[in-house]
TIGULO-181864 format. One record per residue (C-alpha): residue number from 1; y, x, z. Coordinates in Angstrom, 3 decimals, decimal comma. Each point is the difference from the previous one (the first is absolute). Example, Ala and Ser with C-alpha at 12.3 -4.5 7.8 and 13.67 -1.06 7.14 Angstrom:
2
{rec 1 {-4,500 12,300 7,800}}
{rec 2 {3,440 1,370 -0,660}}
END
This chain:
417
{rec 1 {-4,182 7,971 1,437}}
{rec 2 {3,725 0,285 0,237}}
{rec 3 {2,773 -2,961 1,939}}
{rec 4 {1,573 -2,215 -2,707}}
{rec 5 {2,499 -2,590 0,430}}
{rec 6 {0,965 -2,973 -2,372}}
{rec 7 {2,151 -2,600 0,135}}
{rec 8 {3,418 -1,355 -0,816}}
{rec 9 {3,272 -1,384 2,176}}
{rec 10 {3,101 -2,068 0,085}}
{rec 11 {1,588 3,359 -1,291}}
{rec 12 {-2,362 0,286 -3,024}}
{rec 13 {-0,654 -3,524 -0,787}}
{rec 14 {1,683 -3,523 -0,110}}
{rec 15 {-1,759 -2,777 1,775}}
{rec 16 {-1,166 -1,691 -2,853}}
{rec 17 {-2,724 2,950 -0,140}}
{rec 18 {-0,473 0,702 3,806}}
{rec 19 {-1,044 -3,421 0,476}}
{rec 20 {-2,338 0,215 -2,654}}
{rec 21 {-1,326 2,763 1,661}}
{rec 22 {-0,181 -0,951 3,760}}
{rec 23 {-3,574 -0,163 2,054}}
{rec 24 {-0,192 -2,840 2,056}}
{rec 25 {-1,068 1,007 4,022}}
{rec 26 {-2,946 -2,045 -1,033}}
{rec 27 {-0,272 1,759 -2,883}}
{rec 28 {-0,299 3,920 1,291}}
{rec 29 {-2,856 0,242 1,560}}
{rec 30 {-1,922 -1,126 -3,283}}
{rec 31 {2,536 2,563 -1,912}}
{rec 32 {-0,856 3,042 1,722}}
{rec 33 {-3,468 -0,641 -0,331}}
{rec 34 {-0,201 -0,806 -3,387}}
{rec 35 {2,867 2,995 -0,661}}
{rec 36 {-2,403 2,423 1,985}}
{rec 37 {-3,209 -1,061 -2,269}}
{rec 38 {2,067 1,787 -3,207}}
{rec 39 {-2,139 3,042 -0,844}}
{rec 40 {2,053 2,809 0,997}}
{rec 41 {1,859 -1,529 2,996}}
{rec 42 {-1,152 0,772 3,110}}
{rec 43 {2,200 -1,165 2,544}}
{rec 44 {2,719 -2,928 -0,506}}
{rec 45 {2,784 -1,991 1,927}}
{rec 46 {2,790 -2,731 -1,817}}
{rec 47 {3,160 -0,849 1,422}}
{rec 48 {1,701 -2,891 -0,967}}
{rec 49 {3,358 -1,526 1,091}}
{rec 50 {3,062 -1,529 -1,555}}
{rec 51 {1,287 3,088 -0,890}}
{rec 52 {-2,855 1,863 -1,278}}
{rec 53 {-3,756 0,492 -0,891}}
{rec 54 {-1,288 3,218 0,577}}
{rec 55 {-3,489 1,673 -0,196}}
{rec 56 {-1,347 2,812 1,640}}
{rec 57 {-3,286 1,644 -1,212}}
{rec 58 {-2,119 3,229 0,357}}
{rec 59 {-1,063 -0,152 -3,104}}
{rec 60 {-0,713 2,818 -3,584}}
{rec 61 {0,864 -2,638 -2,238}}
{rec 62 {3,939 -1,291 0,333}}
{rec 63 {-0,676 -1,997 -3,162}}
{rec 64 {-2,790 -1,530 1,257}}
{rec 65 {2,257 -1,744 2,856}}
{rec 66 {2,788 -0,966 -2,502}}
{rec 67 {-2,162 -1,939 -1,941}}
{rec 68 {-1,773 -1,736 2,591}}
{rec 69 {3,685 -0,780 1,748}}
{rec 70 {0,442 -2,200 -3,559}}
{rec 71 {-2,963 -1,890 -0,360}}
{rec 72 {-0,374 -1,103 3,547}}
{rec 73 {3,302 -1,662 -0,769}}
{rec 74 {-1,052 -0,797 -3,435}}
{rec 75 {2,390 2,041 -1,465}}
{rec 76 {-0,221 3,396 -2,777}}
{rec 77 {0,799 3,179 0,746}}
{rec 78 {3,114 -0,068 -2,201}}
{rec 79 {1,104 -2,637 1,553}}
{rec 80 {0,940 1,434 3,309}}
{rec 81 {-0,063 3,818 -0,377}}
{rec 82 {3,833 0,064 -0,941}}
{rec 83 {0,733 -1,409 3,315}}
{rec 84 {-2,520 2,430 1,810}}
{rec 85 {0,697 3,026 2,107}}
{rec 86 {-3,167 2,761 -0,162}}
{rec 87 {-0,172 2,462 3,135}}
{rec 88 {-2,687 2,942 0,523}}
{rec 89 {-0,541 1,637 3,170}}
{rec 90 {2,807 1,099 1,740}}
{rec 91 {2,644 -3,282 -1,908}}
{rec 92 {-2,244 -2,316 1,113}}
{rec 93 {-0,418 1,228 4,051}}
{rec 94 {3,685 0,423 -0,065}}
{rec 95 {0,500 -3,629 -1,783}}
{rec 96 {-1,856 -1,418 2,645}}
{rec 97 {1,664 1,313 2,671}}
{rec 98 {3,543 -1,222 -1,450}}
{rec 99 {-1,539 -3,084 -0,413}}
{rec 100 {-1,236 -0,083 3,795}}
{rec 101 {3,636 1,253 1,382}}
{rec 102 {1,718 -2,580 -1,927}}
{rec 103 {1,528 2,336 -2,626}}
{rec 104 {-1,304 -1,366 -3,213}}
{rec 105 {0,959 -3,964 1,614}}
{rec 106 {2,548 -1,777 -1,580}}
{rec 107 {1,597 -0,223 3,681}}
{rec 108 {0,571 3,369 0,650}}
{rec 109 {-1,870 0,964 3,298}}
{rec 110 {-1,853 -3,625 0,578}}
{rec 111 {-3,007 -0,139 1,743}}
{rec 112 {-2,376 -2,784 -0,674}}
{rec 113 {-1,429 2,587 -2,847}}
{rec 114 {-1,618 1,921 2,756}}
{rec 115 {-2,098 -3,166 0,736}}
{rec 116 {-1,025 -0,938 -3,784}}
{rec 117 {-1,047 3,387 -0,028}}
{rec 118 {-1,913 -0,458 3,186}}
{rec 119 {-1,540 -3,136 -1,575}}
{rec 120 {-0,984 1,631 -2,987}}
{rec 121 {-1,980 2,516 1,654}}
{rec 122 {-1,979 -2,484 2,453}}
{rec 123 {-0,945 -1,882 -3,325}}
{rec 124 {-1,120 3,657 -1,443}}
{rec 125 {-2,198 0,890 3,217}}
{rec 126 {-1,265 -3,830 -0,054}}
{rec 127 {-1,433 0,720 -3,539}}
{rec 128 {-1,158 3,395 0,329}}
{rec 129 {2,244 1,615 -2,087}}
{rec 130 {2,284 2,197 2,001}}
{rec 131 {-1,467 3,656 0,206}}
{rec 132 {0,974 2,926 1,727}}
{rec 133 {2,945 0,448 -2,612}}
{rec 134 {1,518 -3,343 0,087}}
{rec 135 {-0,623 -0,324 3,921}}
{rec 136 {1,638 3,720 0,147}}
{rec 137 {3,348 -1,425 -2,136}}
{rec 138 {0,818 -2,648 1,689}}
{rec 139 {-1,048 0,842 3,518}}
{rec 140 {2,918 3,161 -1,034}}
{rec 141 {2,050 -2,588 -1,445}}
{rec 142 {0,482 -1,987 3,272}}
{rec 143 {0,586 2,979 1,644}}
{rec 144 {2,981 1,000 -2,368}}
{rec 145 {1,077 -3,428 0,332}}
{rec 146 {-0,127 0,080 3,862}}
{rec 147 {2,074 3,265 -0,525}}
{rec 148 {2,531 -1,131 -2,142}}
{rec 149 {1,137 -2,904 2,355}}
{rec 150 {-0,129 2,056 3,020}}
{rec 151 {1,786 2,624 -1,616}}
{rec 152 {2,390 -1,512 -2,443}}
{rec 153 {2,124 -2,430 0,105}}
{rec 154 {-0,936 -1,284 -3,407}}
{rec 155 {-0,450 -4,108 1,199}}
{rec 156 {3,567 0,271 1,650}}
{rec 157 {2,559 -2,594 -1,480}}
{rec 158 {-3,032 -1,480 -2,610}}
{rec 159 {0,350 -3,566 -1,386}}
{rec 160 {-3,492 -1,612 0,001}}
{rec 161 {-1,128 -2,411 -2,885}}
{rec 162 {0,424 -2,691 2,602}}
{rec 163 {3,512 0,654 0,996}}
{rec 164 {0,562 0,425 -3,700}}
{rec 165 {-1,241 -3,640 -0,544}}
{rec 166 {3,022 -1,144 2,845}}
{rec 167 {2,645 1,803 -1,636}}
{rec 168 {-0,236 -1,066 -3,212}}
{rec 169 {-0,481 -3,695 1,379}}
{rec 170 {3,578 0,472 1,763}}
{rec 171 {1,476 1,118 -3,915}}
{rec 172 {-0,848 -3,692 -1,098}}
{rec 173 {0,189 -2,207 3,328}}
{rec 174 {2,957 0,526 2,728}}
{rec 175 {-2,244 -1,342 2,688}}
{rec 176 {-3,767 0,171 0,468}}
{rec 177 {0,431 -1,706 3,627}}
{rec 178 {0,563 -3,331 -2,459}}
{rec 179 {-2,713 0,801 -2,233}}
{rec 180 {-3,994 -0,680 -0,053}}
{rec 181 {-2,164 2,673 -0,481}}
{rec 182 {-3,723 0,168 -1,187}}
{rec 183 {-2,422 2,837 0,316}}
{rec 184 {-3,290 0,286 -2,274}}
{rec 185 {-2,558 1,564 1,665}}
{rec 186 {-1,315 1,331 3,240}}
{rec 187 {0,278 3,785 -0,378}}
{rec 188 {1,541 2,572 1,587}}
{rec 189 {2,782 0,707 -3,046}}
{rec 190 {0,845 -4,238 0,375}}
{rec 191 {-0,313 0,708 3,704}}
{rec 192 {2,785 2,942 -0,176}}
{rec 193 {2,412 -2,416 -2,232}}
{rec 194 {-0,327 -2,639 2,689}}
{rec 195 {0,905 1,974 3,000}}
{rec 196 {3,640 1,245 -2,068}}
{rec 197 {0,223 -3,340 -1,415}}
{rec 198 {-0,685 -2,050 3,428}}
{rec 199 {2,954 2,286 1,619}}
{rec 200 {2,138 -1,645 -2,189}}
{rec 201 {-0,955 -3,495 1,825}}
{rec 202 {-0,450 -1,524 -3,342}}
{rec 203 {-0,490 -4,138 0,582}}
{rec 204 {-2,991 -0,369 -0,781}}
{rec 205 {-3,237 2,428 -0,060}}
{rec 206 {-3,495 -1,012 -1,983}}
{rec 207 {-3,018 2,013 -0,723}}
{rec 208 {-2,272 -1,105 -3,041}}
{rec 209 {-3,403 1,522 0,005}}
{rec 210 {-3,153 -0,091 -1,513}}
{rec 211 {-1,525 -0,010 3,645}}
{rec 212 {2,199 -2,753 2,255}}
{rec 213 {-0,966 1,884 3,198}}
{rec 214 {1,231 2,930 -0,650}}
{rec 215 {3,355 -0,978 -1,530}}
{rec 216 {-0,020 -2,343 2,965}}
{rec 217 {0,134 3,331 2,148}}
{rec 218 {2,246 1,851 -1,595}}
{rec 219 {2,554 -3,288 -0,253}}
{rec 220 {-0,445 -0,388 3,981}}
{rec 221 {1,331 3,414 0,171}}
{rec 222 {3,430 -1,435 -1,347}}
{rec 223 {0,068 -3,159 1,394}}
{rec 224 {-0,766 -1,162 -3,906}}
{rec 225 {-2,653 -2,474 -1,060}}
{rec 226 {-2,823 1,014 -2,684}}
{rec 227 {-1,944 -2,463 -2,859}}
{rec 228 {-2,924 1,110 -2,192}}
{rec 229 {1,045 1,668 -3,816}}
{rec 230 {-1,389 -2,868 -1,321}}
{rec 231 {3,007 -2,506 0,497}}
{rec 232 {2,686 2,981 -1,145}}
{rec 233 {0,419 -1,783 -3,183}}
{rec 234 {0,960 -3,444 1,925}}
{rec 235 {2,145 1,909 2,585}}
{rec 236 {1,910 3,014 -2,038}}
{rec 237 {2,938 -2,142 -0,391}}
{rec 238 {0,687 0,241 3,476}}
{rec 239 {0,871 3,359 0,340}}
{rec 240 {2,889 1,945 -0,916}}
{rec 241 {-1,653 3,473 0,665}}
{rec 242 {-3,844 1,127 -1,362}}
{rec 243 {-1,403 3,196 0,871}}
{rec 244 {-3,615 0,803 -1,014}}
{rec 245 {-2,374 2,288 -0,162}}
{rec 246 {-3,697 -0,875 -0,126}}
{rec 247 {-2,970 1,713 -1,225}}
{rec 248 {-0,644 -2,284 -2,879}}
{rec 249 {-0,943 1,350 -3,574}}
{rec 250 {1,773 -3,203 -1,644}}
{rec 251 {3,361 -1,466 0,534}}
{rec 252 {0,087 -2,237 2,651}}
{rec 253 {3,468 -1,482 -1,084}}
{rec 254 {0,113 -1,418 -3,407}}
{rec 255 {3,456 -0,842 -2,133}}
{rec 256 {-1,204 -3,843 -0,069}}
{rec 257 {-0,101 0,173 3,573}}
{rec 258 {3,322 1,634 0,844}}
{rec 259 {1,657 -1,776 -2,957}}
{rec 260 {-1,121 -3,726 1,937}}
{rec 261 {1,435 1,360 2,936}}
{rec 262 {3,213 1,374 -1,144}}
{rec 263 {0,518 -4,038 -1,192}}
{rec 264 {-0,895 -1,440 3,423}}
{rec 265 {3,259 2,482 1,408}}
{rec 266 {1,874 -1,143 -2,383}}
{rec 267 {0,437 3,497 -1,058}}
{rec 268 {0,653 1,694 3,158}}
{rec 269 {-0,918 3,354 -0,573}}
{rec 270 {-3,032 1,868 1,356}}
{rec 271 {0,323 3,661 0,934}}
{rec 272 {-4,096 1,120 -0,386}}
{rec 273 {-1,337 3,460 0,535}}
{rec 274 {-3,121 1,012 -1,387}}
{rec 275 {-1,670 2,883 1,911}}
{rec 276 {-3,819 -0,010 -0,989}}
{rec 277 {-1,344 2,027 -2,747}}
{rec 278 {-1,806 -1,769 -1,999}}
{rec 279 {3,424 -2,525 -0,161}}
{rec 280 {-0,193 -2,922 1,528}}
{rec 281 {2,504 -1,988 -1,976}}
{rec 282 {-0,366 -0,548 -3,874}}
{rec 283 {3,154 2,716 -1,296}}
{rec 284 {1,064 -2,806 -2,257}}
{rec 285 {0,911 -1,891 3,441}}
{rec 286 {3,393 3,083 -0,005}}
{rec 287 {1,362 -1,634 -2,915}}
{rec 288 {0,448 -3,354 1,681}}
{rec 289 {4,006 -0,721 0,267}}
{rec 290 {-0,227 -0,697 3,792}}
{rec 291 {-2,634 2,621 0,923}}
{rec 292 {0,857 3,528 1,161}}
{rec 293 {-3,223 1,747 -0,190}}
{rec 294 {-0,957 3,848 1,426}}
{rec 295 {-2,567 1,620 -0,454}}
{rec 296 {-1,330 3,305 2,244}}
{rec 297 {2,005 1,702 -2,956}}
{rec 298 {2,821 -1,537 -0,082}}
{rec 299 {0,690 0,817 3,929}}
{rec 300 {-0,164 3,800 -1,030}}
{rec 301 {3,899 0,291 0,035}}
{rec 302 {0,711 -1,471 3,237}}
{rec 303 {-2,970 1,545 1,476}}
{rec 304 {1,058 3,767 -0,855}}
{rec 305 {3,010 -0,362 2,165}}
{rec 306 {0,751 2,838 2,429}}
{rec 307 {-1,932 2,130 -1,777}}
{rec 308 {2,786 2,782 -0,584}}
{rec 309 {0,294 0,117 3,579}}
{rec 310 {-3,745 0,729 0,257}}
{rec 311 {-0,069 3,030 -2,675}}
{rec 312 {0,172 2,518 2,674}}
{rec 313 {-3,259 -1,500 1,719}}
{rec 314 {-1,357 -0,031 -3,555}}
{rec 315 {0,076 3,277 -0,163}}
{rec 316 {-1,829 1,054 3,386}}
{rec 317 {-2,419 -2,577 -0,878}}
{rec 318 {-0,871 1,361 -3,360}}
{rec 319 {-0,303 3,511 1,733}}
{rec 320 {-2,864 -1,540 2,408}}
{rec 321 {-1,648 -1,605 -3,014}}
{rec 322 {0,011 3,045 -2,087}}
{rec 323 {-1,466 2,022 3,046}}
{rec 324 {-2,775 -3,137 0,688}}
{rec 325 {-0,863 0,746 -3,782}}
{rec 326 {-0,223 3,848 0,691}}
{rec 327 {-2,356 -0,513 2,917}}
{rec 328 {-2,390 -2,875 -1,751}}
{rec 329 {-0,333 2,704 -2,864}}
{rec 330 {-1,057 3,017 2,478}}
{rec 331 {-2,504 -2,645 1,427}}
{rec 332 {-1,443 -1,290 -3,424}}
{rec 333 {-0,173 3,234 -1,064}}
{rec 334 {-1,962 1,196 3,228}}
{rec 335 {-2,269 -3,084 -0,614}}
{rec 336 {-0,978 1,312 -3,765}}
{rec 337 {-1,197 3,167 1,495}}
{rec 338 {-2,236 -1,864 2,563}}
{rec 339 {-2,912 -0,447 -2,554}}
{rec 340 {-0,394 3,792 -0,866}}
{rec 341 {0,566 1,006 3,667}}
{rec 342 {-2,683 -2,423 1,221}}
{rec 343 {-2,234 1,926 -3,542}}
{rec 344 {0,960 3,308 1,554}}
{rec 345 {-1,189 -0,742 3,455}}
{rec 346 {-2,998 -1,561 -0,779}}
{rec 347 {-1,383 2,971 -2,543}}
{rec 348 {1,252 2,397 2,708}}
{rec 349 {-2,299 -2,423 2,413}}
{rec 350 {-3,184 0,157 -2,140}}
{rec 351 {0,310 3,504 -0,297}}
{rec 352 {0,631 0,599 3,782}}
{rec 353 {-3,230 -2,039 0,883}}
{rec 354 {-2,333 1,387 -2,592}}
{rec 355 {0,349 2,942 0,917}}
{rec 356 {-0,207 -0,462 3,621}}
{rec 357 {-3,280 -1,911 -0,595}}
{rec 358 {-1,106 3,109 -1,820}}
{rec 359 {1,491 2,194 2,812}}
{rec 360 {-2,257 -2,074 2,213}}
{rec 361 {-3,160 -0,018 -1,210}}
{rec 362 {-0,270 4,099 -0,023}}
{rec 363 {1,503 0,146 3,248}}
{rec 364 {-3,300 -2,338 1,198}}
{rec 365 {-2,161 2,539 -2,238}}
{rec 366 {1,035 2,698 2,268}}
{rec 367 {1,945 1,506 -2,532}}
{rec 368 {2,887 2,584 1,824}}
{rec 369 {3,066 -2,012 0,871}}
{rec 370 {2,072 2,588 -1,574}}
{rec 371 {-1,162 0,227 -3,260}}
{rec 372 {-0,071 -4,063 -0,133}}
{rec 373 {3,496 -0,214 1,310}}
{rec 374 {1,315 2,733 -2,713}}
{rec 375 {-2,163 -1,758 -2,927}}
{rec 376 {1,772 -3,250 1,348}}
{rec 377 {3,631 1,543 -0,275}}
{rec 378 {-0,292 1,611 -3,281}}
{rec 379 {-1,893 -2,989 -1,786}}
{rec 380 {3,082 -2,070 1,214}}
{rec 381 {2,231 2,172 -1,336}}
{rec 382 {-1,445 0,486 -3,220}}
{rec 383 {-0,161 -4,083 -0,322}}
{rec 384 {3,295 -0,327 0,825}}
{rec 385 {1,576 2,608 -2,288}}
{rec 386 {-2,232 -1,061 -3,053}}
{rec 387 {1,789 -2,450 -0,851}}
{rec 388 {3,689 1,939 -0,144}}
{rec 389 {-1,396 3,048 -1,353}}
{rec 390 {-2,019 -2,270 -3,090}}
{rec 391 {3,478 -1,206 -0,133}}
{rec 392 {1,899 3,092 -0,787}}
{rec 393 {-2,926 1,996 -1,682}}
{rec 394 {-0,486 -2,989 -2,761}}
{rec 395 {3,739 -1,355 -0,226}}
{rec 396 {1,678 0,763 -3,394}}
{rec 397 {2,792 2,026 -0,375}}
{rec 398 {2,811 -2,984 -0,115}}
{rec 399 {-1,759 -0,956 3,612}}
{rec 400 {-0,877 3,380 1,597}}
{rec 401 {3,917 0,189 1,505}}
{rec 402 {0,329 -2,993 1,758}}
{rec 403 {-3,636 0,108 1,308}}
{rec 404 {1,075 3,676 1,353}}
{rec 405 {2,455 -1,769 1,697}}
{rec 406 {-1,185 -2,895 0,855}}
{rec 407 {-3,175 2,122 1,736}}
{rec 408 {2,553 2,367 1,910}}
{rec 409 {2,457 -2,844 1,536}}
{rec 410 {-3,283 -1,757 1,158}}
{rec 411 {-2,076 2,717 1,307}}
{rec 412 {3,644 1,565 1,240}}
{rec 413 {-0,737 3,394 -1,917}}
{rec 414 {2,490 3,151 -0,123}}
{rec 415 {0,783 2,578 -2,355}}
{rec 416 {-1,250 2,683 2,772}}
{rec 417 {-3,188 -2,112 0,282}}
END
């Protein structure tokens, strides 16, 4: 059973085939399960974000994985494997602990990764699925992470996705204190875009959401009001700003919908951001005349600011992550020894307590203790060295010098002896 991770990223693919193959939250739990059923694959865990969709297996059969990653999207293999990274052992433990320090994001050094990944592994354990392998990588992989930011300063000077979203509102309007802005969703990414938006004092605030309550509480946090997702088309036109990001696996804004409410403004432009993966706006809606559109993609320019000033702390970073995949490797390889070792001391066992059973029973026949005790020692021995010496006596030629060697570095023999 060897560690085997597959998957593909904002760096690898566009988002026309990362949305395709995104995992719900609702959907992972089922995933893992179903992944973990594949003959072969004995341990699993997905992560899925806007940026990427990774999975991590202990598993004999990599192909195996690859072809159930396509159908449970409904997809063929062909279809996605161009876009596809493959990484064994070692790639794969230090992949992960990239992705957990931020390395592999497409803001340099951002940390909301570290909880996805966090997330991802509580849906794993909830469904069985996460071993002793899996649970050893990314228990490491927060601990790199943890190292990197203490160490480093790799999130120094780092543009978020959310600050990303205000700057490039700023190219196209001169003032968002005049303007009305409207968040989609109730999570934490639409959460993070209203904090940098709201210090802008925009004049006016709203929260749509699917549940009113909770976009009620995040609006109160702003002073902003919330309605329900259901009157969005009725109320777009109101806005000069959109910025969502739900977990929806169909477009929640149409081009009939946006096109109505570009007419009601007169055609007032609308600056919209689309941050969810699957998209929540219909791509056709970017071709609109008075409709700037971004996508999670499209922010990738203004988001890799600063990041020449941050190639020193790249560096020292990359040195912990290559030493976190050095020390995962010692321990997996420590753990593949633990079945013969446990083998070893258990025939060692057997033979111990036979023997001392035999030992026993002529010691209560009256038999003299020192002739039981020497019978004991040598029938030991001979046990124990039948094995090495059958070894040696009936190896073949091409064998008998590495078991010669093999038999001297264990048993710590010397030319003298």
């Amino acid at each position: 059973m060897s560690l085997f991770a597959l998957g593909l990223n904002h760096e690898t693919a566009p988002i026309a085939v990362r949305e395709k193959l995104a995992f719900s939250p609702e959907e992972l739990q089922r995933a893992v399960t179903e992944l973990s059923a594949v003959r072969g694959v004995h341990e699993a865990a997905i992560v899925s974000t806007c940026n990427r969709t990774e999975v991590y297996a202990a598993t004999r059969d990599e192909a195996a994985v690859l072809h159930w990653l396509a159908e449970s999207r409904q997809l063929r293999p062909d279809e996605i494997d161009p876009y596809l990274y493959r990484l064994p052992e070692r790639e794969a433990a230090r992949h992960a602990f990239r992705v957990a320090a931020g390395l592999d994001s497409m803001v340099l050094g951002e940390t909301q990764i570290l909880g996805q990944l966090k997330d991802a592994v509580n849906e794993a354990q909830a469904a069985g699925t996460l071993g002793p392998t899996l649970n050893g990588l990314f228990q490491r992989a927060f601990s790199v992470a943890k190292d990197v930011r203490t160490q480093t300063a790799i999130g120094a000077n780092s543009v978020s996705m959310a600050a990303a979203a205000v700057k490039l509102a700023e190219r196209i309007f001169p003032d968002i204190a005049e303007l009305k802005v409207l968040f989609i969703g109730a999570g934490e990414m639409i959460e993070l875009c209203a904090t940098h938006f709201a210090a802008r004092q925009p004049r006016r605030l709203s929260v749509a959401n699917r549940t009113l309550e909770r976009g009620q509480a995040l609006a109160a946090q702003y002073g902003g009001d919330a309605f329900a997702l259901a009157e969005l088309p009725d109320r777009m036109a109101g806005y000069d700003i959109v910025v969502t990001s739900t977990a929806s696996q169909l477009p929640i804004i149409g081009l009939g919908a946006v096109e109505r409410a570009i007419r009601a403004r007169k055609h007032r432009p609308i600056f919209m951001v689309d941050l969810a993966v699957p998209r929540d706006v219909e791509p056709e809606v970017g071709q609109l005349a008075d409709i700037y559109l971004y996508t999670v993609d499209d922010l990738a320019e203004v988001v890799r600011q600063g990041r020449a000033e941050r190639e020193q702390a790249v560096v020292a970073a990359e040195a912990i992550v290559e030493r976190g995949a050095d020390d995962f490797m010692l321990w997996l390889g420590n753990r593949a020894l633990v079945p013969t070792i446990r083998a070893l001391k258990d025939q060692a066992e057997r033979l111990r307590r036979h023997e001392l059973e035999r030992a026993m029973k002529l010691l209560a026949k009256g038999e003299e203790p020192a002739a039981v005790l020497e019978s004991l020692s040598l029938t030991l021995s001979n046990k124990f060295l039948h094995a090495p010496l059958a070894a040696l006596n009936q190896g073949d030629a091409s064998q008998q010098s590495g078991l010669v060697d093999a038999v001297r570095r264990l048993y710590h023999l010397h030319d003298e002896e």
